[in-house]
C-alpha positions in Angstrom: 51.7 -19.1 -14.7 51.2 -20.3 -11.3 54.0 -18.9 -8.6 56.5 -21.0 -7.5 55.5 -21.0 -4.0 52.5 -21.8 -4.8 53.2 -24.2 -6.8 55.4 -26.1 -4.3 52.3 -26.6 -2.0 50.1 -28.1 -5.3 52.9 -30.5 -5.2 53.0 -31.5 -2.1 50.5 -34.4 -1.7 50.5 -34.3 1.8 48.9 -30.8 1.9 45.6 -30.5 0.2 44.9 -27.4 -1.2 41.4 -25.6 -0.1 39.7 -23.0 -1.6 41.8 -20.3 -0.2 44.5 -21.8 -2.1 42.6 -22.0 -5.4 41.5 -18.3 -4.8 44.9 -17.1 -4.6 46.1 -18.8 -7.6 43.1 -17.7 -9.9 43.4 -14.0 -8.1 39.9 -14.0 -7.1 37.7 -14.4 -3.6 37.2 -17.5 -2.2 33.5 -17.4 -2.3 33.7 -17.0 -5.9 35.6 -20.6 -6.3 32.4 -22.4 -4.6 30.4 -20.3 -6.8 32.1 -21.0 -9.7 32.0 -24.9 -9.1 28.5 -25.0 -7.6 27.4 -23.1 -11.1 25.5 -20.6 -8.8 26.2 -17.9 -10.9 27.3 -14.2 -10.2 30.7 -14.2 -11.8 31.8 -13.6 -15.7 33.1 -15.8 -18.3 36.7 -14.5 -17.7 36.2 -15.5 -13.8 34.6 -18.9 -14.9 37.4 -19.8 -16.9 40.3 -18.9 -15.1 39.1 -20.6 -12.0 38.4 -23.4 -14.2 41.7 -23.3 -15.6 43.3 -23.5 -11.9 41.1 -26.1 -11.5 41.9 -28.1 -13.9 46.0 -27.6 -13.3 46.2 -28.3 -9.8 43.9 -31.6 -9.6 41.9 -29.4 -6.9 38.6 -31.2 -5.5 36.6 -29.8 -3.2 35.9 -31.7 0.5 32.6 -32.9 1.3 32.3 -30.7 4.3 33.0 -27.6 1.9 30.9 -28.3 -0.3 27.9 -28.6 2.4 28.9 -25.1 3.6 29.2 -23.9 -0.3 25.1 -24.6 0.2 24.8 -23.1 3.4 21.8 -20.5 3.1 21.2 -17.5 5.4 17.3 -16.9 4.9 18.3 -13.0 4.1 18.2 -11.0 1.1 19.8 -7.3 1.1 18.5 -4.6 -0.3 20.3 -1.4 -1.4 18.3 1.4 -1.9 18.6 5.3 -2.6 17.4 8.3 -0.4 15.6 10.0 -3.5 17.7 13.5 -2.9 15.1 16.5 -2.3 12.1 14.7 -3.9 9.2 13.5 -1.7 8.5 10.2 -4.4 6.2 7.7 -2.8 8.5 5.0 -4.9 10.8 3.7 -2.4 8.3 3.1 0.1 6.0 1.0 -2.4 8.8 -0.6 -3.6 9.9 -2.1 0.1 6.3 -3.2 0.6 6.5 -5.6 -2.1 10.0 -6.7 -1.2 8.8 -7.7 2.2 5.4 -9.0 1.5 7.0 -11.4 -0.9 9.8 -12.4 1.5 7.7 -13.0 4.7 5.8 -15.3 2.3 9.1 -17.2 1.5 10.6 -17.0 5.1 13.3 -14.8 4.1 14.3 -12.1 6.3 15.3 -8.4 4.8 18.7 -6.8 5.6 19.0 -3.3 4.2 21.6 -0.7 3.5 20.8 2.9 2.4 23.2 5.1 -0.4 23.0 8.6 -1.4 21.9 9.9 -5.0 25.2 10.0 -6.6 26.7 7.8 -4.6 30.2 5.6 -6.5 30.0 1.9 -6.6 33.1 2.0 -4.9 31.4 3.3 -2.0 28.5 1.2 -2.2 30.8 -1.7 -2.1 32.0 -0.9 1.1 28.5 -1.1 2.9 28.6 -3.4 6.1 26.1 -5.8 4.1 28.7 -6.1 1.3 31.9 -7.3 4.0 29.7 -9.3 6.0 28.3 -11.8 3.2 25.4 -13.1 5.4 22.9 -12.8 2.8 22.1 -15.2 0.0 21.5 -12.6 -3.2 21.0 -8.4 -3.3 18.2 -6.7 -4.8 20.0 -3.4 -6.3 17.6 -0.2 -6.2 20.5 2.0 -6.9 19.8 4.0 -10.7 21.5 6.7 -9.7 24.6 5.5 -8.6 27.9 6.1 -10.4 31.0 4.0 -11.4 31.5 0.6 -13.1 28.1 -1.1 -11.4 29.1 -4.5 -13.5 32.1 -4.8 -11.7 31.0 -3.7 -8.6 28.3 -6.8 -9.3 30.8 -8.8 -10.3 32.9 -8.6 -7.2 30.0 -9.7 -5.3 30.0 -13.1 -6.2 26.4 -13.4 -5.3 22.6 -13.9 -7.4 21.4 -10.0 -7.8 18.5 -8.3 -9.2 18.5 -4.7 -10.3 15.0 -2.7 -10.6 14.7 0.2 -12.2 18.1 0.2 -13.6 18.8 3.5 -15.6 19.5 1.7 -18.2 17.5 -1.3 -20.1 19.6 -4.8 -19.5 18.6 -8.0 -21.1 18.7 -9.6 -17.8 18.6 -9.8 -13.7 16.2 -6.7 -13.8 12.7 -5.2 -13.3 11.9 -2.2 -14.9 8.4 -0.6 -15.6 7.6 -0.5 -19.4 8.1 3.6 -19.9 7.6 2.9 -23.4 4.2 1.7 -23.5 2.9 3.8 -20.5 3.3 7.4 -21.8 1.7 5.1 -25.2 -1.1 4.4 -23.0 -1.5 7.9 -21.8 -1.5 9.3 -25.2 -3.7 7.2 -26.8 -6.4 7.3 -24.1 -6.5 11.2 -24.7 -6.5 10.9 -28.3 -9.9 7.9 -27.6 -11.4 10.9 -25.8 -11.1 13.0 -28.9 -8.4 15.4 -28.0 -6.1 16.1 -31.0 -3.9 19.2 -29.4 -1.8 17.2 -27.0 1.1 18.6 -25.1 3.9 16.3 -23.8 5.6 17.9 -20.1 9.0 15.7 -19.6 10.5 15.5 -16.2 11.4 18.8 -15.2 15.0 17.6 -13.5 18.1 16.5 -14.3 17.6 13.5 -16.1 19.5 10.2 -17.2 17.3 7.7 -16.4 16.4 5.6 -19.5 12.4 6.8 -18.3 13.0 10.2 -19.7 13.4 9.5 -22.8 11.4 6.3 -23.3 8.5 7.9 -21.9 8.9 10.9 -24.9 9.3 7.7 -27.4 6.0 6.4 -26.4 4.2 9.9 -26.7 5.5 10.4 -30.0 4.3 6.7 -31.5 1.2 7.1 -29.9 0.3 11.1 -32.1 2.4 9.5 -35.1 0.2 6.5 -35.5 -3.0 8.8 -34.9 -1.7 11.1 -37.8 -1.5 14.0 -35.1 1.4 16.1 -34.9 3.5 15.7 -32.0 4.3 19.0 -30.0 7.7 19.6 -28.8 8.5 20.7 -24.9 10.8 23.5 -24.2 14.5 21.7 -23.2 16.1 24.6 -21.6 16.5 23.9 -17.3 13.8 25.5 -15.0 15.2 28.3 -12.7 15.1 27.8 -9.0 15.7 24.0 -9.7 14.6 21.8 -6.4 11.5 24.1 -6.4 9.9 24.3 -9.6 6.4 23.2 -8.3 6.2 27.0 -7.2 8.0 28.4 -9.8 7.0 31.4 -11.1 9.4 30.4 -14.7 7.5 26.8 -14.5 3.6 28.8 -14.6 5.1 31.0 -17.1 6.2 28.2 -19.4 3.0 26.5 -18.3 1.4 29.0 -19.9 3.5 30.1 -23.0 3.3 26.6 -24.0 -0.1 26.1 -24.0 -1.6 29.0 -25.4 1.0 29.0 -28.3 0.0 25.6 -29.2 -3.3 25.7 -28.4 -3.5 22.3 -26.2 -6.4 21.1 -25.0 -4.3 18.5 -23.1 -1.3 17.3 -21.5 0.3 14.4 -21.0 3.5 14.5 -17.8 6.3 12.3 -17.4 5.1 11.6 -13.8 2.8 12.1 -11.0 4.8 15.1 -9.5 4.9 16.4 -13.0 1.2 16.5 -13.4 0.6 17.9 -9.9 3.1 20.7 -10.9 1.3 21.4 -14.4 -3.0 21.1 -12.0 -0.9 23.9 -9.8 0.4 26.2 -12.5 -3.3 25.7 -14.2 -4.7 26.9 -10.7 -2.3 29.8 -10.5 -3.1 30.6 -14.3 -7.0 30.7 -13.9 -6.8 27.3 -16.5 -10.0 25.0 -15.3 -9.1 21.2 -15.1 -10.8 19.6 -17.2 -12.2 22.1 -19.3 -9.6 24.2 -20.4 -7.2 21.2 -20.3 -7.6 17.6 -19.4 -4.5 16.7 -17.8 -2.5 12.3 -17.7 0.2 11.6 -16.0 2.6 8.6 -17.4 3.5 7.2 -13.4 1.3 7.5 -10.4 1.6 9.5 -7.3 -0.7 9.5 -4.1 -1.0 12.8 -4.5 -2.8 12.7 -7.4 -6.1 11.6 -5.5 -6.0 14.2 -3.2 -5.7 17.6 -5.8 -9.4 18.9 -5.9 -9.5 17.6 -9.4 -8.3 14.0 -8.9 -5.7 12.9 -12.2 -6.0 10.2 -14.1 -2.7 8.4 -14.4 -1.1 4.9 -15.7 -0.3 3.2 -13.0 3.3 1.5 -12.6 2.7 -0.5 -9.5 6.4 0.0 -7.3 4.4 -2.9 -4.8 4.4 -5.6 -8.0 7.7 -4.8 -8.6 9.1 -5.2 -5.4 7.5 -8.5 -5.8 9.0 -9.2 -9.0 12.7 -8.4 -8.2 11.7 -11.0 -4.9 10.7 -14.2 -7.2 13.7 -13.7 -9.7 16.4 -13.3 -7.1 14.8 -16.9 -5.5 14.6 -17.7 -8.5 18.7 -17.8 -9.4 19.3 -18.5 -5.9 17.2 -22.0 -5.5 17.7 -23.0 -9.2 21.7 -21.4 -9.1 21.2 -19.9 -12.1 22.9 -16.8 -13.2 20.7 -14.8 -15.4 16.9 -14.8 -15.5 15.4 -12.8 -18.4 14.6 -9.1 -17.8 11.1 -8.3 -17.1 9.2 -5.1 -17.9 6.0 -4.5 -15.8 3.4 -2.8 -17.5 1.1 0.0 -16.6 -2.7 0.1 -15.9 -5.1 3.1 -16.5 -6.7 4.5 -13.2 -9.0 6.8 -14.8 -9.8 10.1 -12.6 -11.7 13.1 -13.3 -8.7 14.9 -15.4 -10.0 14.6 -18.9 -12.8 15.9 -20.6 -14.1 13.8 -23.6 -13.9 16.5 -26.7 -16.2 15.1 -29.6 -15.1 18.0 -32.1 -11.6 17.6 -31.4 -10.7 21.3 -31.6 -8.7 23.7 -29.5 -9.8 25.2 -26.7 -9.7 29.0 -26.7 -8.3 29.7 -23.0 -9.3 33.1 -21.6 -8.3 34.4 -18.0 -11.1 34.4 -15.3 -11.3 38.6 -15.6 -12.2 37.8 -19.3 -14.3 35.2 -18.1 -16.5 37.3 -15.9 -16.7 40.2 -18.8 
């Protein structure tokens, strides 16, 4: 029910109500009224009706003059993006390339505001870029964050685009396919004869949808081959933040492969398969030969080991990109949602894997037993 003092001004023909008024009466922000009315999308179904609704009660129509603001454009897009805590991930960097590149190609300009790992929406909703509203849509790089993100979204009012959400949505995100890229990685082992193949998840704290989509696509690919998948341990690494030189990681390293006799090993990432090439080096374990080694993501990194990795590559450039042409996309056609996309990964085949026409184990020995 609309307030009485309110109310006395929507009957007062002398004073035309604006979109302040209409705000106030509905309980939301200004901006979302034009939103609302221009269909530019960015607001729920409860929004939409209830400004509707005040709409329709108080006769309200919008001046021409507002309405040419309503369409006013700032040629900027924000970006919120995540320090990636203790990690040295080449992600964030690729991922801002193609943001920009696809901008300067569309004249936009890039306004950027950077959170914390961890960080609650209701702190990322107090960024300056958030208060200020001088920019036409947000691209959200934020899967860590905690808190109602919908809402916070929601309270925005403006076209937005997640990437690499931690969770799957059906729409306004990128997001690599983890699914078919550990798939790939499996099956081009199993193509190069390998039958013993190890799986090494992400060795941290995990809730990103990637950890266990990634295990998913391992375990289709040995299923369909008739191979028998091989579990990974799922107790945490001591000395977490430092388990590339952990002495419990080269121990597990180890224990796990002799015990199942692997002759290869697919990782959940780039940093995971640089960890497993160190532990091997540490171990006396030859790469290829004793075990041919694919990681499911790609890190620079991986180039530079002196046995370079094969990998799939999830191109971080193409989806910056990606999350660029969607967000114009709601923003010059003002629609709300645009179908989620999943960007899928492309083999970059190394020197990691050793082509194994018998397809059995590999009897690993330590370089003393070696020399004898």
């Amino acid at each position: 029910m609309l307030k009485n003092v309110e109310t006395s001004r929507v009957l007062a023909p002398k004073t035309p109500l604006t979109s302040v008024d209409i705000a106030r009466l509905a309980g939301v922000a200004p901006s979302t009224i034009s939103r609302v009315l221009n269909r530019a999308g960015g607001f729920s179904k409860q929004t939409e009706k209830r400004v509707l609704e005040v709409v329709r009660r108080t006769g309200y129509r919008p001046s021409s003059a507002a309405s040419s603001l309503s369409r006013q454009r700032h040629g900027t897009i924000g970006l919120i993006t995540e320090v990636e805590g203790q990690t040295n991930s080449s992600y964030g960097a690729f991922l801002i390339r193609g943001i920009t590149m696809s901008l300067a190609k569309h004249s936009f300009r890039l306004a950027m505001d950077i959170v914390n790992w961890g960080d609650k929406a209701e702190v990322i909703e107090k960024l300056p870029l958030f208060s200020s509203r001088s920019v036409d849509g947000f691209v959200f790089d934020i899967h860590k964050a905690t808190g109602d993100i919908q809402a916070m979204i929601n309270h925005l009012s403006l076209p937005y685009v997640l990437v690499n959400s931690h969770v799957t949505r059906a729409y306004n995100t990128i997001m690599p396919d983890d699914v078919d890229a550990a798939r790939q990685a499996t099956e081009h082992l199993i193509q190069h004869g390998h039958r013993r193949i190890g799986y090494f998840p992400s060795t941290s704290a995990q809730t990103h949808s990637s950890q266990e989509n990634r295990m998913k696509g391992y375990l289709h690919a040995m299923v369909n081959a008739g191979l028998q998948p091989i579990p990974m341990w799922d107790a945490p690494l001591e000395k977490h933040g430092q388990w590339l030189v952990s002495d419990d990681f080269v121990r597990r390293v180890k224990t796990y492969i002799e015990d199942h006799q692997c002759t290869a090993a697919v990782t959940y990432n780039g940093t995971g398969a640089a960890g497993v090439f160190g532990a091997c080096y540490k171990l006396g374990y030859r790469v290829p030969t004793d075990l041919s080694i694919i990681a499911c993501d790609f890190e620079p990194v991986l180039e530079h080991l002196p046995v370079r990795i094969t990998s799939i590559h999830l191109d971080r450039v193409v989806m910056g990109q990606m999350a660029v042409e969607m967000l114009l996309k709601q923003i010059q056609s003002r629609v709300a949602h645009v179908p989620t996309v999943l960007v899928q990964g492309t083999l970059r085949e190394m020197d990691s894997i050793l082509r194994r026409d018998d397809g059995r184990a590999v009897e690993i020995n330590s370089p003393h037993e070696r020399e004898a």
